[in-house]
N, C-alpha and C positions, 0 to 999 in steps of 0.2 A: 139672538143666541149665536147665530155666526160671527157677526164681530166679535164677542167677547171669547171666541175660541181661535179669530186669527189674531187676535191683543197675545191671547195666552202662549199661542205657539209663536209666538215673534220675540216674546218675555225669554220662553224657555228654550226655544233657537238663540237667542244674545246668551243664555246663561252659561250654554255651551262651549258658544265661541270663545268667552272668557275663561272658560273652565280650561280650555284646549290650549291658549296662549300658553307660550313659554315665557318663564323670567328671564330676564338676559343671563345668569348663572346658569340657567338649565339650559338654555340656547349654546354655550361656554362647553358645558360637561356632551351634550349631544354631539357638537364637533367633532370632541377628541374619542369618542366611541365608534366613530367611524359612519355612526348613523343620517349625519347633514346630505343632504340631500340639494339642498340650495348653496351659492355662493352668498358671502355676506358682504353690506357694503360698508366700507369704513369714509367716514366724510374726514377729509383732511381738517386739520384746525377747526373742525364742526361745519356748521351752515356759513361758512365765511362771507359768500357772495352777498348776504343778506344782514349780519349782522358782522362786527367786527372779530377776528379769529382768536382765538381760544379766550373768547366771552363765554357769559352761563349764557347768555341770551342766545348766541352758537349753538351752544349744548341745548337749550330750550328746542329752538328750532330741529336740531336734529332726531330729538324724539317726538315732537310732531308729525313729522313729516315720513317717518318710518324707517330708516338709518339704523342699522344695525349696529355700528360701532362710531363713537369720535376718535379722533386722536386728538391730542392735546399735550404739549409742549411743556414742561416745567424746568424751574432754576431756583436758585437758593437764594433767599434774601438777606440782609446784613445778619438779622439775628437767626438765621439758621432755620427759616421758615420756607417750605414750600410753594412756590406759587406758580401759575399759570403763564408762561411766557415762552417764545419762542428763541430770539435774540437775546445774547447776552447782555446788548444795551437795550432801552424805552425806547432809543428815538424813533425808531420807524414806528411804531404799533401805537405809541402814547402822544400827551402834549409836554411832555417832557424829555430832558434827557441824562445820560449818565447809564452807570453799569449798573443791571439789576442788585448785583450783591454791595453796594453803594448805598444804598438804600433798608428803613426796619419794612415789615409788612405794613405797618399803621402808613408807614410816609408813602409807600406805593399807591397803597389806596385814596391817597389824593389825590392823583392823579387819572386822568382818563382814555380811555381807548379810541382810537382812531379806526374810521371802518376802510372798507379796502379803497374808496376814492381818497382816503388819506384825510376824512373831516373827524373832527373831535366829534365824541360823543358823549352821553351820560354815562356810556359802560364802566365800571373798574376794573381794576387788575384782582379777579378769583384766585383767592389761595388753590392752592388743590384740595383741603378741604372740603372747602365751599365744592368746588365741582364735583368731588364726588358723592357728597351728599345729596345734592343737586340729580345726582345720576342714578342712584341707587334705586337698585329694581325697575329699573327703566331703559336702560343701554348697555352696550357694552363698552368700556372706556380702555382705548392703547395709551399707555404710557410713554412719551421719548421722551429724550433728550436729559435721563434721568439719571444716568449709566454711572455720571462721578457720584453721585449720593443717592445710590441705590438701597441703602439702610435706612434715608429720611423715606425713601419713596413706598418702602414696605412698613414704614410705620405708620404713616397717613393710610393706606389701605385696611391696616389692623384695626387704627383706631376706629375709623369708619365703618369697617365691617366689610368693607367690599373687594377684598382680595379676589373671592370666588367668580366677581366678572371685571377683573384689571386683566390686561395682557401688556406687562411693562418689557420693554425696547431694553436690553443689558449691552449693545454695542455691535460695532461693526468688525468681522472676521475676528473674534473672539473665543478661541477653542473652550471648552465645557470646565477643563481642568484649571485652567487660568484663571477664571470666573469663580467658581468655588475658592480658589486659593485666597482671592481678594477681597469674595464675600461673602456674609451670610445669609444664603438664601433658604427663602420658606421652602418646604418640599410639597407644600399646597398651592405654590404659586403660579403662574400661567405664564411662560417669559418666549424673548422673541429674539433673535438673533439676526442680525444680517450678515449678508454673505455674497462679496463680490465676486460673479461670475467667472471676472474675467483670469482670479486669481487661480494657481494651481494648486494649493490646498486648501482648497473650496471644496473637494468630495472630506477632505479628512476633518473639516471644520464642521461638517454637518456630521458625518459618522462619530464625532468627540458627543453628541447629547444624546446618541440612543438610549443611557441610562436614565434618562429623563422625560416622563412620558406626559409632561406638560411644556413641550417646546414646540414652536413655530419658526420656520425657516423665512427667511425676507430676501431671496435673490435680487439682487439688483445690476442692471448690463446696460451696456450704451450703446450697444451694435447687437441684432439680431444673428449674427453668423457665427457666433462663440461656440466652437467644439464644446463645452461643458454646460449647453442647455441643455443637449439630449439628455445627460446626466438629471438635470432638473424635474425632466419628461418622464424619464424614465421611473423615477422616484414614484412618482402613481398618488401624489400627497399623500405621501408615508415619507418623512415627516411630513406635519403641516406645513401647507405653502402658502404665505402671503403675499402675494404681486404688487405692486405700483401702477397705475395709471396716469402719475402724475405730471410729470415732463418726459423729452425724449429721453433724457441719460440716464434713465433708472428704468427704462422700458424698450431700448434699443427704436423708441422712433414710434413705438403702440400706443399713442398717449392719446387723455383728452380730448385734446383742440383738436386732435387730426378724427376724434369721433364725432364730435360737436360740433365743430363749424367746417370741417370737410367732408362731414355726410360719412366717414370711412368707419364706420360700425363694427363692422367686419374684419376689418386691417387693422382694427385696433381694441376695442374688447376683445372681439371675439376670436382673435389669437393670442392675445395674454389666455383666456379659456384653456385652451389646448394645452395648457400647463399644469391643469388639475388644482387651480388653487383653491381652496375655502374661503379666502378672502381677497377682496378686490379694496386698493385705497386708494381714491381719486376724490378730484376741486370739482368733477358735475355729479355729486351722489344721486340727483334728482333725474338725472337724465339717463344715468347709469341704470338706475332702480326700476327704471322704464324699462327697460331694453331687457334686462336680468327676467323681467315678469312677463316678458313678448317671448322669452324661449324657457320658459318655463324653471327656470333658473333659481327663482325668488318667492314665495308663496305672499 
């Protein structure tokens, strides 16, 4: 009799736990109400370390392993198809070479991915279909590198259904009014803007999307001593603020390597932290996601 009553509260403890999860959508709307509580992790080009970058098998990995967000890299192929790619050319990432828009989708997919010690592998080149169908209700997926065909990019999300957890990249120092002028954007969409620190209409670049109350800020700086971080600081993530952790020039020197392999934790999450962002995008998600869940950061 007591087993079958700790079977039953173990049952109905898991049913819980899953009742409790959020969809990454709900994860998405939670953010922007101000209610998150956690920082989230974005894995650059997915699980790259382990599988070749902006692979599904990336993306596979990434929602294994508990990754809140990938990012993922797209370009236009000859016939006007979306696809997964960082570089304008194959040659670094594939066994092939030439410019991605050189190329239909059919002939991409001949070709294969290379993982990061630079060996072929079985991977192909995922349309952005494919990944985001792949992702749905599963992750959160950032958009870059999408900016010149921003209209292909929201019609893959349509078709797919999954605009509700896209956060698409619309470009660098790009005021709000410029943007609308050049495109049409959903007013359901979740978009993200970067913003050089260093520049001086960097407050009036952010102050242009107040009217937009699904925007993400992306500061980026290469020296820590910029009079217009306090500004950054100051902001309180009002807007949303999404950091870098990924080299020193988009973190003034707070990066990765110097938490990873110089032990420096502290000197480098944990003063990107100090800048109130909701999201952190870094190449050691795994190591990150650690640290995030040692201060209580990450549930």
């Amino acid at each position: 009799m007591k087993t079958s009553r700790s079977i039953l509260f173990l049952v109905l403890n898991t049913i819980t736990i899953i009742s409790l999860a959020q969809t990454p959508a709900e994860k998405l709307k939670t953010v922007f109400k101000g209610n998150n509580k956690q920082i989230l992790v974005a894995a650059h080009r997915g699980d790259w370390r382990n599988a070749p970058e902006n692979s599904l098998n990336a993306l596979y990995n990434s929602i294994r392993k508990g990754f809140d967000i990938m990012e993922l890299d797209v370009k236009m192929s000859k016939d006007s198809q979306m696809v997964v790619m960082h570089d304008n050319t194959i040659d670094r990432t594939t066994n092939a070479k030439g410019k991605v828009g050189d190329y239909t989708l059919e002939e991409l997919k001949k070709f294969r991915l290379k993982n990061g010690l630079g060996r072929v592998t079985e991977n192909q080149i995922p349309s952005m279909s494919e990944m985001m169908l792949a992702a749905k209700g599963k992750i959160l997926i950032n958009v870059d590198k999408g900016n010149d065909h921003l209209d292909l990019v929201f019609k893959v999300l349509r078709e797919t259904s999954t605009i509700d957890q896209a956060i698409v990249n619309v470009g660098d120092d790009v005021p709000y009014g410029d943007l609308k002028a050049k495109n049409n954007i959903p007013q359901d969409a979740y978009l993200m803007v970067v913003v050089n620190v260093k520049k001086n209409e960097m407050q009036d670049i952010i102050k242009s999307y107040a009217p937009n109350q699904k925007i993400i800020v992306q500061p980026i700086f290469d020296t820590d001593t910029l009079t217009n971080l306090k500004t950054i600081k100051e902001l309180n993530g009002k807007p949303l603020i999404w950091l870098n952790s990924l080299w020193p020039s988009l973190n003034g020197g707070h990066d990765d390597d110097r938490a990873v392999e110089k032990g420096e934790k502290e000197e480098s999450w944990g003063w990107l932290i100090n800048y109130h962002p909701v999201i952190l995008q870094t190449d050691r998600p795994a190591e990150l996601l650690i640290y995030l869940k040692e201060r209580g950061l990450h549930h």
